[in-house]
PDB file of N, CA, C, O and CB in Angstrom:
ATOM      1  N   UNK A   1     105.626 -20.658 120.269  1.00  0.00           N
ATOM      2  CA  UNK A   1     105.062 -20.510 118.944  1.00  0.00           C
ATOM      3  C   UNK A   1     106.165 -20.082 117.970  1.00  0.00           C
ATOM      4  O   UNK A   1     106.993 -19.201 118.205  1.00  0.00           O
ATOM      5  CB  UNK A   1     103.899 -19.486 118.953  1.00  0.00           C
ATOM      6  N   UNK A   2     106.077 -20.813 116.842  1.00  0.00           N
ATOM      7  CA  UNK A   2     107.736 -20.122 115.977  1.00  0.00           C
ATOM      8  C   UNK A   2     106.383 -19.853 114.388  1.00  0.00           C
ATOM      9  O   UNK A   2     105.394 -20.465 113.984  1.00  0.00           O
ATOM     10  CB  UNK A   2     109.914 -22.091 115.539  1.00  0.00           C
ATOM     11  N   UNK A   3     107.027 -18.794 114.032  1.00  0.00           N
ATOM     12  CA  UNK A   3     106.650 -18.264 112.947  1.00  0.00           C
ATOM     13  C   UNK A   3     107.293 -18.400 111.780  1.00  0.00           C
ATOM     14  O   UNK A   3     108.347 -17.787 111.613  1.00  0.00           O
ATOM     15  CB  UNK A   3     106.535 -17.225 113.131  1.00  0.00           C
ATOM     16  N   UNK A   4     106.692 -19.350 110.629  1.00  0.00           N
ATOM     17  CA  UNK A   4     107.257 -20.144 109.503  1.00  0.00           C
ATOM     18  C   UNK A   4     106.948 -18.933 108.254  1.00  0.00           C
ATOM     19  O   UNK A   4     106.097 -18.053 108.130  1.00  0.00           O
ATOM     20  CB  UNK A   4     106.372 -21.863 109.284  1.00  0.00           C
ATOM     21  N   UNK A   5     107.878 -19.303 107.591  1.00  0.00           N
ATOM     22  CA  UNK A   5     107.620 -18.102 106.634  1.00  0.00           C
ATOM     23  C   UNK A   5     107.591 -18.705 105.718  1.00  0.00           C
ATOM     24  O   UNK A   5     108.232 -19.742 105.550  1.00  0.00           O
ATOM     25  CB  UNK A   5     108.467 -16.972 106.475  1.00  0.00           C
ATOM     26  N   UNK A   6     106.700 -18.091 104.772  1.00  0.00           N
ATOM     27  CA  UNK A   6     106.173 -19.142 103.385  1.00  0.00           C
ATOM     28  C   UNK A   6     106.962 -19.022 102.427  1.00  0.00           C
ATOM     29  O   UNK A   6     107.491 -17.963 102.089  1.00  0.00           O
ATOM     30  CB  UNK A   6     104.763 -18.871 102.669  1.00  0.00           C
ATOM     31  N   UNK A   7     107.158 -20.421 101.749  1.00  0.00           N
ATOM     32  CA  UNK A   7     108.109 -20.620 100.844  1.00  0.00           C
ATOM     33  C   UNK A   7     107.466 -20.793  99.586  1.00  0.00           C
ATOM     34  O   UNK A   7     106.797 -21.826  99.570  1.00  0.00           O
ATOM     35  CB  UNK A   7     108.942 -21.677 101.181  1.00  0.00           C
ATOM     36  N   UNK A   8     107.436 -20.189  98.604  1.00  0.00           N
ATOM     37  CA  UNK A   8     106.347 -20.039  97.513  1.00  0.00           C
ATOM     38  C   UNK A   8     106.678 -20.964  96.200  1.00  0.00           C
ATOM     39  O   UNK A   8     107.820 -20.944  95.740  1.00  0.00           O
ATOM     40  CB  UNK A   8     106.252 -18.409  97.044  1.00  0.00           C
ATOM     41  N   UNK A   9     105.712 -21.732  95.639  1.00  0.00           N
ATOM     42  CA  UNK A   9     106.018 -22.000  94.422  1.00  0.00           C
ATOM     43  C   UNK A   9     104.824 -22.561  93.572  1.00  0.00           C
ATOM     44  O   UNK A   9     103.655 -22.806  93.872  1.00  0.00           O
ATOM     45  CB  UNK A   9     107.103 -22.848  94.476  1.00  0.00           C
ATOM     46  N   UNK A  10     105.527 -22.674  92.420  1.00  0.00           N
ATOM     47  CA  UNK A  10     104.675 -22.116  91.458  1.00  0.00           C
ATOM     48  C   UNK A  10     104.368 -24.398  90.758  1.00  0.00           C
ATOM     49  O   UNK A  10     105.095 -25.385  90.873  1.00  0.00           O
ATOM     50  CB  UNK A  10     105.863 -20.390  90.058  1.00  0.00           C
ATOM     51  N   UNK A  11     103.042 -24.202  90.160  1.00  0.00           N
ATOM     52  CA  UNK A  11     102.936 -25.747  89.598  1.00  0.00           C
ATOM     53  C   UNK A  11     104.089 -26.037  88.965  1.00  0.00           C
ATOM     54  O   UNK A  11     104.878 -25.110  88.781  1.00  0.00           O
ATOM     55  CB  UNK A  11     101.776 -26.052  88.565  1.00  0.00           C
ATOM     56  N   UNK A  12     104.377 -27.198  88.564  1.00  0.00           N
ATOM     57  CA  UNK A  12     105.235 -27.742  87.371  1.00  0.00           C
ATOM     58  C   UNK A  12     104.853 -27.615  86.366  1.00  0.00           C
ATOM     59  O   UNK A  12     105.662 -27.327  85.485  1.00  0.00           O
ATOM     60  CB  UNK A  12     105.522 -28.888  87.294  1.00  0.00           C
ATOM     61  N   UNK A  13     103.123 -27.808  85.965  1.00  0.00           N
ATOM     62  CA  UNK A  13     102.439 -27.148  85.125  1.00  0.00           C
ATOM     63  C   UNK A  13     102.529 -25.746  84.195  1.00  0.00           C
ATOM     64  O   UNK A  13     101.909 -25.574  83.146  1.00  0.00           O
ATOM     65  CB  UNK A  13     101.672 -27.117  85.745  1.00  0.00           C
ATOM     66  N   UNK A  14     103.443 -24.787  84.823  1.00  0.00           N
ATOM     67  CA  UNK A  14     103.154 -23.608  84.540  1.00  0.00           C
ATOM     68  C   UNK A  14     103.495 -23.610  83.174  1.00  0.00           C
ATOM     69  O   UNK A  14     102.737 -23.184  82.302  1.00  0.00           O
ATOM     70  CB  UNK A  14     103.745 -22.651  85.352  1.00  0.00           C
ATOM     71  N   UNK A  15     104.621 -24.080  82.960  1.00  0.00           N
ATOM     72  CA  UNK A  15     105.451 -23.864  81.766  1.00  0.00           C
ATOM     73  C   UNK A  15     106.207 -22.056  81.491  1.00  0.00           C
ATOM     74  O   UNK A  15     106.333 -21.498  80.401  1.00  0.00           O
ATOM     75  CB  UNK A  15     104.291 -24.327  80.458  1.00  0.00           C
ATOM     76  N   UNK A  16     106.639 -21.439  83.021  1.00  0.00           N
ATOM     77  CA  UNK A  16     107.018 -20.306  82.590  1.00  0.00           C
ATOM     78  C   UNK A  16     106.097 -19.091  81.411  1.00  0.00           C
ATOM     79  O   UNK A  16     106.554 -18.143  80.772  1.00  0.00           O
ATOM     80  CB  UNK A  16     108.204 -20.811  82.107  1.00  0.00           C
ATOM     81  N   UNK A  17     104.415 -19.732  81.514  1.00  0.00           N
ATOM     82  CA  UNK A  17     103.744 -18.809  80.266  1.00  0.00           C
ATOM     83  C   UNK A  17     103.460 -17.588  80.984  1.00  0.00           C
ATOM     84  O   UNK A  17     102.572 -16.851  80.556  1.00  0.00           O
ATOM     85  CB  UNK A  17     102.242 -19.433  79.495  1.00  0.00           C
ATOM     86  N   UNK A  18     104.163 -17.260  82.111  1.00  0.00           N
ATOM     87  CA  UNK A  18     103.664 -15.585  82.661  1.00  0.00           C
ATOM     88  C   UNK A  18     102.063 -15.277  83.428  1.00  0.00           C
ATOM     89  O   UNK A  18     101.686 -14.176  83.828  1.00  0.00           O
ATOM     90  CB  UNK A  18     103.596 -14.511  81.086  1.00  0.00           C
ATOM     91  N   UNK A  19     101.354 -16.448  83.490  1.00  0.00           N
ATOM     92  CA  UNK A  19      99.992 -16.105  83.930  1.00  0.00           C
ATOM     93  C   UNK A  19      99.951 -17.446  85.191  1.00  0.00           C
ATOM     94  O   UNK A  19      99.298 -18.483  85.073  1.00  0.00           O
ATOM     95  CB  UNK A  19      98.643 -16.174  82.427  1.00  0.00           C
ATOM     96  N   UNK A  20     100.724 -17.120  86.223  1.00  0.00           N
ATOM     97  CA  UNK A  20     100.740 -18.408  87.140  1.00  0.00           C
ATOM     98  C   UNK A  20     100.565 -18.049  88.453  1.00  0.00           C
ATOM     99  O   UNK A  20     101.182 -16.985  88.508  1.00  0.00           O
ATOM    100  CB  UNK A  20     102.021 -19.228  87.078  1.00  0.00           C
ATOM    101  N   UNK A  21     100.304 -18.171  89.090  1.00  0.00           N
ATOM    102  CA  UNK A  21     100.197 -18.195  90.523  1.00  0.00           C
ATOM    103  C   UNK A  21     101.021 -19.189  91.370  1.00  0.00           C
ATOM    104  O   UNK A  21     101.583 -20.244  91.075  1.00  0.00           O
ATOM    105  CB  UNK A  21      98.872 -18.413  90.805  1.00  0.00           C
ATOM    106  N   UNK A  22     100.914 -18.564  92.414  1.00  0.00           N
ATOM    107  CA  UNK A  22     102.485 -18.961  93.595  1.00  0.00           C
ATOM    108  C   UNK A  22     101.751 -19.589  94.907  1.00  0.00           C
ATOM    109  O   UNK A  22     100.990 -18.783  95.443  1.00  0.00           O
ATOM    110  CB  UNK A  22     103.646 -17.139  94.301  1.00  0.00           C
ATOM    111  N   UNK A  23     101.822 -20.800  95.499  1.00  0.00           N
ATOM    112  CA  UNK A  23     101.347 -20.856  96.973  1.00  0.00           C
ATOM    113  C   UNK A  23     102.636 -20.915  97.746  1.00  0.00           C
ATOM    114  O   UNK A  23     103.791 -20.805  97.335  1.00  0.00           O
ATOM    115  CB  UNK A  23     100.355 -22.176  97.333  1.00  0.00           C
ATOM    116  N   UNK A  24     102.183 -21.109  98.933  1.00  0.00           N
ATOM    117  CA  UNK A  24     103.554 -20.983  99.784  1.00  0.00           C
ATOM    118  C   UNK A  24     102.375 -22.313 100.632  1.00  0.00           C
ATOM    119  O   UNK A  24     101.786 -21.349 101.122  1.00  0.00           O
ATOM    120  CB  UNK A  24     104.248 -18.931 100.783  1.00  0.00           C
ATOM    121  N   UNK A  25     101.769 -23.254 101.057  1.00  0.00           N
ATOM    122  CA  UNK A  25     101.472 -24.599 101.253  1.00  0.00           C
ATOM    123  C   UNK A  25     101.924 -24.790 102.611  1.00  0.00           C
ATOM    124  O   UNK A  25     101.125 -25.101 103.494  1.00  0.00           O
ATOM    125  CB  UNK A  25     102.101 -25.547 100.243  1.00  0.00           C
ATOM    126  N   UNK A  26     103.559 -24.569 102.906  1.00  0.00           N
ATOM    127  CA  UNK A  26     104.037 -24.772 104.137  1.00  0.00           C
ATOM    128  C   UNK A  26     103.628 -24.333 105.304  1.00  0.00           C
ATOM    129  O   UNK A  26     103.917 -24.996 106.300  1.00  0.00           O
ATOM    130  CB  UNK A  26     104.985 -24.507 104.132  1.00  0.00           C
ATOM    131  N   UNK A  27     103.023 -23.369 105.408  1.00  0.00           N
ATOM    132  CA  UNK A  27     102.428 -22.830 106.256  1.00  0.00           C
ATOM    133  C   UNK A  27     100.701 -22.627 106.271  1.00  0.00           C
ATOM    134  O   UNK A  27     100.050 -21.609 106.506  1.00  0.00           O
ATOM    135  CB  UNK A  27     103.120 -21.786 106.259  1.00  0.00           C
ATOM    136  N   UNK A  28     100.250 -24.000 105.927  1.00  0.00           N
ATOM    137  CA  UNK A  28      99.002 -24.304 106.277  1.00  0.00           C
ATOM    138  C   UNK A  28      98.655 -24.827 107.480  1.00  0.00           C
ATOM    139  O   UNK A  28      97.788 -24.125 108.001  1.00  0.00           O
ATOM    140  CB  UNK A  28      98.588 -24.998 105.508  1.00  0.00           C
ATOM    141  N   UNK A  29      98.967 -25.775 108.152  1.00  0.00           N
ATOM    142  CA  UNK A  29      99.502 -26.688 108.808  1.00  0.00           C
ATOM    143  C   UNK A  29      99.493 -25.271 110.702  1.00  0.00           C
ATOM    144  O   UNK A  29      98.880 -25.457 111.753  1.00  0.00           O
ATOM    145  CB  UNK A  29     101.360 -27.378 107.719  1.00  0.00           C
ATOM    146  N   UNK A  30     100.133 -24.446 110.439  1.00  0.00           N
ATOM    147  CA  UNK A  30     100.508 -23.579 111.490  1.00  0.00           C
ATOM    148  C   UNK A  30      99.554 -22.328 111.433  1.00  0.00           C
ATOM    149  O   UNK A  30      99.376 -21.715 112.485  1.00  0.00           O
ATOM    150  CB  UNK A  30     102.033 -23.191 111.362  1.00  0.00           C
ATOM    151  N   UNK A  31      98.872 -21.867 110.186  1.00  0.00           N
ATOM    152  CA  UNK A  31      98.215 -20.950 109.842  1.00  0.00           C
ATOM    153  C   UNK A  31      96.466 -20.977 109.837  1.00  0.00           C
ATOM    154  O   UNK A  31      95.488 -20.274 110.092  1.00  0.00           O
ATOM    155  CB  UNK A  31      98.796 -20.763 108.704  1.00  0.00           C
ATOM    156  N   UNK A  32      96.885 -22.400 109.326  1.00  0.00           N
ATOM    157  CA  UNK A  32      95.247 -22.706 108.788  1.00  0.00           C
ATOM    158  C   UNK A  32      94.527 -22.097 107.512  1.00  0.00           C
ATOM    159  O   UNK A  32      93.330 -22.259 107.277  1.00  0.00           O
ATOM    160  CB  UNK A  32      94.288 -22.217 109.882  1.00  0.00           C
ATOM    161  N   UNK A  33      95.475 -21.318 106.657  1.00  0.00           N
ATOM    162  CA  UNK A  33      95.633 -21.043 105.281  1.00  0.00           C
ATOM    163  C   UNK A  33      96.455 -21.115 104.602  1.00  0.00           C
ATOM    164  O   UNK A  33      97.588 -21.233 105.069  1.00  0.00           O
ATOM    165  CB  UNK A  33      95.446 -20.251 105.005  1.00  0.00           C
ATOM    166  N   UNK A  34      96.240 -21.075 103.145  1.00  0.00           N
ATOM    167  CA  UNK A  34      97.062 -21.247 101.989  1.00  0.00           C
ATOM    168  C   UNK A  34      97.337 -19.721 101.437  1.00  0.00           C
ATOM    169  O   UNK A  34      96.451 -18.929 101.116  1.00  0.00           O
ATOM    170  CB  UNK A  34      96.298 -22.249 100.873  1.00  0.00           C
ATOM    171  N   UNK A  35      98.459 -19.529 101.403  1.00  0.00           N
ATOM    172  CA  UNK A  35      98.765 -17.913 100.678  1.00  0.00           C
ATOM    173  C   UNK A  35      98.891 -17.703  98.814  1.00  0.00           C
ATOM    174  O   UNK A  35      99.966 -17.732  98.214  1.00  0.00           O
ATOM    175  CB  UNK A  35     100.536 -17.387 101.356  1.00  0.00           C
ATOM    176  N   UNK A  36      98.072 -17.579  98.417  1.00  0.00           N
ATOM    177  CA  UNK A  36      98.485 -17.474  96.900  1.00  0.00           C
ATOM    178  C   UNK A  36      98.485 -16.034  96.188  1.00  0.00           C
ATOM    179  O   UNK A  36      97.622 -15.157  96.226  1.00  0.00           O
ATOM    180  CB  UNK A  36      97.490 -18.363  96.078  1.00  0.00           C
ATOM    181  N   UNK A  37      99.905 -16.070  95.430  1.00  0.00           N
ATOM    182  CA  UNK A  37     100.267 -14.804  94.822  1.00  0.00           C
ATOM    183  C   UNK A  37     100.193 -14.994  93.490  1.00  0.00           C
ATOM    184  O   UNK A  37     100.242 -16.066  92.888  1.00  0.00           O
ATOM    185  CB  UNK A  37     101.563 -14.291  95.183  1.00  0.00           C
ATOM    186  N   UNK A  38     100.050 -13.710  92.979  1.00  0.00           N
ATOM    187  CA  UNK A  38     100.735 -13.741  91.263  1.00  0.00           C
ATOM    188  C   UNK A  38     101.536 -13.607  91.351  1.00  0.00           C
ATOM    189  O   UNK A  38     102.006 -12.904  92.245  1.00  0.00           O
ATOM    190  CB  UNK A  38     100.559 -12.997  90.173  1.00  0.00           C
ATOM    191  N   UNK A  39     102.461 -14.434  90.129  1.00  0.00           N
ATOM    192  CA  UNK A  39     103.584 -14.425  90.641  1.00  0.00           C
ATOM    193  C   UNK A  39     104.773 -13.659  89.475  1.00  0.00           C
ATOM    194  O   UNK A  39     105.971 -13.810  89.233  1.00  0.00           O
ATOM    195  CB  UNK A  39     103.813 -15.952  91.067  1.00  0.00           C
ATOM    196  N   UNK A  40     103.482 -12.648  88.879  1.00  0.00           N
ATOM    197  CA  UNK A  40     104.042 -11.880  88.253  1.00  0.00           C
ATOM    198  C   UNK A  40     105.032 -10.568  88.659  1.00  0.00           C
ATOM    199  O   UNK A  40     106.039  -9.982  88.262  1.00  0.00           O
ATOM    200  CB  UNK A  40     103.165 -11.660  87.692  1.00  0.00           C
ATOM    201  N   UNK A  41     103.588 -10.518  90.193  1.00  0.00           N
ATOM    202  CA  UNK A  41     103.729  -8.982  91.112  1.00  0.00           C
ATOM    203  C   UNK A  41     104.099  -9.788  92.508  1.00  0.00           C
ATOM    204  O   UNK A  41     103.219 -10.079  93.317  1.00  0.00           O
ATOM    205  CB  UNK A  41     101.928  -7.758  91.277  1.00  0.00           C
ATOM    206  N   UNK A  42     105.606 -10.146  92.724  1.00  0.00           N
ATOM    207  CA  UNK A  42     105.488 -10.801  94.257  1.00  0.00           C
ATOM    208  C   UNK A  42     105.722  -9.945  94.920  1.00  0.00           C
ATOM    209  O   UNK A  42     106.403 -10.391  95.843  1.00  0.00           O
ATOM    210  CB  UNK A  42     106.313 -11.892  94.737  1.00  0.00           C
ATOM    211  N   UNK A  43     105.499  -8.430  95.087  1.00  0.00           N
ATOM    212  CA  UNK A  43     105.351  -7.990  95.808  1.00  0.00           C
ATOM    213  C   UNK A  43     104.030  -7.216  96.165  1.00  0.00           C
ATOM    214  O   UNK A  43     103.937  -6.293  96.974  1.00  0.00           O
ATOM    215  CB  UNK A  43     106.215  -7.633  95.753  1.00  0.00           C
ATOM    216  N   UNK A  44     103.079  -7.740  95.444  1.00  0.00           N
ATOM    217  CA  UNK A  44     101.611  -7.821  95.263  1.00  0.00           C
ATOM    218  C   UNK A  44     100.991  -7.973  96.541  1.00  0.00           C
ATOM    219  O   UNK A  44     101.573  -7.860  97.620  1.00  0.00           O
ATOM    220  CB  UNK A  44     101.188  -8.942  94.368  1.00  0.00           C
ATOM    221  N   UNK A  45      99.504  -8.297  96.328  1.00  0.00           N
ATOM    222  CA  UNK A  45      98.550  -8.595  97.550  1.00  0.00           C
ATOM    223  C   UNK A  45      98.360  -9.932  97.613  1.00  0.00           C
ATOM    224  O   UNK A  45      98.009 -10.591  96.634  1.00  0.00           O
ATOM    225  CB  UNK A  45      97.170  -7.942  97.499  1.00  0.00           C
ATOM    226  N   UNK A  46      98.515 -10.278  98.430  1.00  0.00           N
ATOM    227  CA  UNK A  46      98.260 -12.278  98.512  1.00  0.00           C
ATOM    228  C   UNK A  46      96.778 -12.852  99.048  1.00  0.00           C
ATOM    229  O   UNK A  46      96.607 -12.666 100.253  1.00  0.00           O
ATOM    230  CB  UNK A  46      99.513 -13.113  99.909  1.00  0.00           C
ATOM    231  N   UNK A  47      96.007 -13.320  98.554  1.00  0.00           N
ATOM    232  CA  UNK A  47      95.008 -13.978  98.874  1.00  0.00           C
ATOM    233  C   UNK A  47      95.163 -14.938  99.912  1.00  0.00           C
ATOM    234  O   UNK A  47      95.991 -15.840  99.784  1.00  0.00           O
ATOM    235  CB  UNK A  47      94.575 -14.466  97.876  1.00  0.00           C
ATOM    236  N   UNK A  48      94.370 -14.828 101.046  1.00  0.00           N
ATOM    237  CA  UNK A  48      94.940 -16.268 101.735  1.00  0.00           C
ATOM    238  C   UNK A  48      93.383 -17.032 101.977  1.00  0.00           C
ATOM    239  O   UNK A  48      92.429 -16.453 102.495  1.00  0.00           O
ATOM    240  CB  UNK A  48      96.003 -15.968 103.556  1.00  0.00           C
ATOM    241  N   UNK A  49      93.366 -18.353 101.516  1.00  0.00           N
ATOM    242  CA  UNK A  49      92.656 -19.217 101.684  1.00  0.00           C
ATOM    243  C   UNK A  49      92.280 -20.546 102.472  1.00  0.00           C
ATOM    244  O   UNK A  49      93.001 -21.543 102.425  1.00  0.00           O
ATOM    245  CB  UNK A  49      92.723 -19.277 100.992  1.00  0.00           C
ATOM    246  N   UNK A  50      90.935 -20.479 103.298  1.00  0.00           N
ATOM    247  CA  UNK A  50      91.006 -21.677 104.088  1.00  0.00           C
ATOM    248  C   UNK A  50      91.836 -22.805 103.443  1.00  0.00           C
ATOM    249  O   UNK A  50      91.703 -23.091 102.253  1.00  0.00           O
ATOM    250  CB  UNK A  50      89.628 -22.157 104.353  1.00  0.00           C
ATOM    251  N   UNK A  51      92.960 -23.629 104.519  1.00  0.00           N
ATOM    252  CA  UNK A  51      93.448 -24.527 103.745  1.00  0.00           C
ATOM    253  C   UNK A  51      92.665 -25.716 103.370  1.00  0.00           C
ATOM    254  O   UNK A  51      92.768 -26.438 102.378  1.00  0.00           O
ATOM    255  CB  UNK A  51      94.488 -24.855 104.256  1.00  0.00           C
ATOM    256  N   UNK A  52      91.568 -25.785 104.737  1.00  0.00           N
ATOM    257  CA  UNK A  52      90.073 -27.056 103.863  1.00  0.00           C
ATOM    258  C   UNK A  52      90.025 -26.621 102.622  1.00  0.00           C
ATOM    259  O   UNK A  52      90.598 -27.203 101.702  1.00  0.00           O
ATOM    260  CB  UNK A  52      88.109 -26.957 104.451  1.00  0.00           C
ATOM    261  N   UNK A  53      89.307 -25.511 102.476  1.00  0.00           N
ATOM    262  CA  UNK A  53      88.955 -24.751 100.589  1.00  0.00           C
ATOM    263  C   UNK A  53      89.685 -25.135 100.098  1.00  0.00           C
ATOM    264  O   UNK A  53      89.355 -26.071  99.370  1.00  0.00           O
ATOM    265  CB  UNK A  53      89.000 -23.207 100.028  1.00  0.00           C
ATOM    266  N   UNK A  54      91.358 -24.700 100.097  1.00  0.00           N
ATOM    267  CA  UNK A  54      92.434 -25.361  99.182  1.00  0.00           C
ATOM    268  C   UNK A  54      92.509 -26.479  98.517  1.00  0.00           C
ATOM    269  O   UNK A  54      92.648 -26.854  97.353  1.00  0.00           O
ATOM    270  CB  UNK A  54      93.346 -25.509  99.694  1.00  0.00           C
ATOM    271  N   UNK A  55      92.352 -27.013  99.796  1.00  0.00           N
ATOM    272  CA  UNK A  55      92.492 -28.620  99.965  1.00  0.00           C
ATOM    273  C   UNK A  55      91.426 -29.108  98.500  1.00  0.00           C
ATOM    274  O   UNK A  55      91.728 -29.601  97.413  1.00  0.00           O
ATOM    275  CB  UNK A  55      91.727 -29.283 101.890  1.00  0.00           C
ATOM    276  N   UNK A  56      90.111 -28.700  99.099  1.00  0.00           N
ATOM    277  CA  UNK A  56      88.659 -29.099  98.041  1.00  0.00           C
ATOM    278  C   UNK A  56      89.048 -28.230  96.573  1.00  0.00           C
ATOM    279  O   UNK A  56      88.482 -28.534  95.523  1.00  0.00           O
ATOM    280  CB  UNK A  56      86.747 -28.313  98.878  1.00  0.00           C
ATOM    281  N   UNK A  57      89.877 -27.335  96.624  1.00  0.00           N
ATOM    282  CA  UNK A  57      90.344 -27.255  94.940  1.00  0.00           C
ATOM    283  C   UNK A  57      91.297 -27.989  94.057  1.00  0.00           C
ATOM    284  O   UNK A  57      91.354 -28.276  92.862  1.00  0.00           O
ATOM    285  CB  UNK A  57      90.855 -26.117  94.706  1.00  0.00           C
ATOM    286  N   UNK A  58      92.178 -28.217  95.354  1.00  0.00           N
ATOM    287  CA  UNK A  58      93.431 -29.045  94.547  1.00  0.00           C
ATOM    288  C   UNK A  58      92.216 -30.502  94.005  1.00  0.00           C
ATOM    289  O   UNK A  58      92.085 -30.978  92.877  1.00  0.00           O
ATOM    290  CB  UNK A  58      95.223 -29.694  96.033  1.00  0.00           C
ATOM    291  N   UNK A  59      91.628 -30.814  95.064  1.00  0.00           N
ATOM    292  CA  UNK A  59      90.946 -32.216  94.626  1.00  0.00           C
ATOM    293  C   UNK A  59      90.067 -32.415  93.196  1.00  0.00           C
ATOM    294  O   UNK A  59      90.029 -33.364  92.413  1.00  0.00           O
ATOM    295  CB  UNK A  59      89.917 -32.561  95.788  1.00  0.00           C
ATOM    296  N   UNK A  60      89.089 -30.565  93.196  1.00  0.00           N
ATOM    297  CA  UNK A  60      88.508 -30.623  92.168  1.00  0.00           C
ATOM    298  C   UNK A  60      89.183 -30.426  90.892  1.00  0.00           C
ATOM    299  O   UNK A  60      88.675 -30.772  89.825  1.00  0.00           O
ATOM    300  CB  UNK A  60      87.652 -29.925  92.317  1.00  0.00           C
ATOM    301  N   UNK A  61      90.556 -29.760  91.017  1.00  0.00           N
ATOM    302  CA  UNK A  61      91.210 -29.805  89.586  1.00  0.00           C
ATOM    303  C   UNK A  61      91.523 -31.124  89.077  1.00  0.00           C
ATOM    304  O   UNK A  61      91.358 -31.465  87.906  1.00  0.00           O
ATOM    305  CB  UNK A  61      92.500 -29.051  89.542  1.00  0.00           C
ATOM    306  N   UNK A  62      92.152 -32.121  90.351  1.00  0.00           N
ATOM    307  CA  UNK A  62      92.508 -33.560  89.993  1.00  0.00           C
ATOM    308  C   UNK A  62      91.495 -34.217  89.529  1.00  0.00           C
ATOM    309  O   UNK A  62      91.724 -35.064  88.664  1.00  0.00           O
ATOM    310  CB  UNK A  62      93.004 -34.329  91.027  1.00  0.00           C
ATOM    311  N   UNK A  63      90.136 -33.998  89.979  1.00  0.00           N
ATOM    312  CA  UNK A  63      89.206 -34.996  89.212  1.00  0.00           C
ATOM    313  C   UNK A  63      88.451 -34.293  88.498  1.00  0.00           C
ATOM    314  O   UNK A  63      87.265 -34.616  88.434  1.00  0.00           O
ATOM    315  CB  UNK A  63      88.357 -35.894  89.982  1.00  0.00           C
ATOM    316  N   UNK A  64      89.017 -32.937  87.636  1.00  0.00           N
ATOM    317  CA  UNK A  64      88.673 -32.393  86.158  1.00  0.00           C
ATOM    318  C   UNK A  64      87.460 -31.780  86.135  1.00  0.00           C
ATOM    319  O   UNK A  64      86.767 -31.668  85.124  1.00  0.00           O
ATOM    320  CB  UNK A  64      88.612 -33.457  85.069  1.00  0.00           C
ATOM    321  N   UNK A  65      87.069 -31.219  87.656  1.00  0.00           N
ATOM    322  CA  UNK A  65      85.624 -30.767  87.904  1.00  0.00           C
ATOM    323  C   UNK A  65      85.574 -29.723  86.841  1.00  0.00           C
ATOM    324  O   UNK A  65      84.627 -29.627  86.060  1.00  0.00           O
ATOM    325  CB  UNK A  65      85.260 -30.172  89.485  1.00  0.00           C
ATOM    326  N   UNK A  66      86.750 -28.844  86.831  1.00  0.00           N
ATOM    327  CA  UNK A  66      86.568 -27.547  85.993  1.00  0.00           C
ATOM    328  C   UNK A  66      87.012 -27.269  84.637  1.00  0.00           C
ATOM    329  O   UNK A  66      87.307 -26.230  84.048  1.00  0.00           O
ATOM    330  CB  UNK A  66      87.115 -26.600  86.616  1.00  0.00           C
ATOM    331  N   UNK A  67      86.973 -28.500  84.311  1.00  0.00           N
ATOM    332  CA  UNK A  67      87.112 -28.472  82.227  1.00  0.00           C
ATOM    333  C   UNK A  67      88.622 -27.663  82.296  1.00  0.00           C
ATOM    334  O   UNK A  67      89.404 -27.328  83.186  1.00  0.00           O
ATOM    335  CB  UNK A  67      85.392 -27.055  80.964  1.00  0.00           C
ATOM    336  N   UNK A  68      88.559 -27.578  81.073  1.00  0.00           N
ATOM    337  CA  UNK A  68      90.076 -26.793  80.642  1.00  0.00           C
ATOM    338  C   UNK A  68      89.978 -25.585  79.917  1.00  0.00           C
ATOM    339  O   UNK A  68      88.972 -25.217  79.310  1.00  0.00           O
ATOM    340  CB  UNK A  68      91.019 -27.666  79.676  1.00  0.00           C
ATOM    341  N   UNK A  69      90.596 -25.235  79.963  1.00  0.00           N
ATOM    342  CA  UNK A  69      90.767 -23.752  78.926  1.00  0.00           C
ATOM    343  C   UNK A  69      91.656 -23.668  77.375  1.00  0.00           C
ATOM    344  O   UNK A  69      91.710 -22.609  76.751  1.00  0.00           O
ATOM    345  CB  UNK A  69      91.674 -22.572  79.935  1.00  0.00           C
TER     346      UNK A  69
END
């Protein structure tokens, strides 16, 4: 068993506006979750999320389920 350590990053989207969040993705695959930080406080508390769930958000942002802000 080798233990992958998550490599974090942030959308292309962000535009550097200070209110973004961080996944680290790579280690879904070995984990079976997605780790997401603010990536204001990376030395913060990290949420970790089924990577199915993930998966069904990335999809619902792509097909605009959740309007915009």
């Amino acid at each position: 068993m080798t233990t992958e350590s998550p490599r974090w990053y942030k959308s292309s989207y962000s535009n550097n506006g200070g209110a973004c969040v961080e996944v680290a993705a790579n280690v879904a695959a070995s984990h079976g979750t997605v780790p997401v930080r603010d990536s204001k406080d990376l030395s913060g508390p990290v949420l970790t999320v089924p990577a199915a769930a993930f998966t069904s958000f990335v999809a619902g942002v792509k097909a605009g389920e959740f309007g915009t802000v």
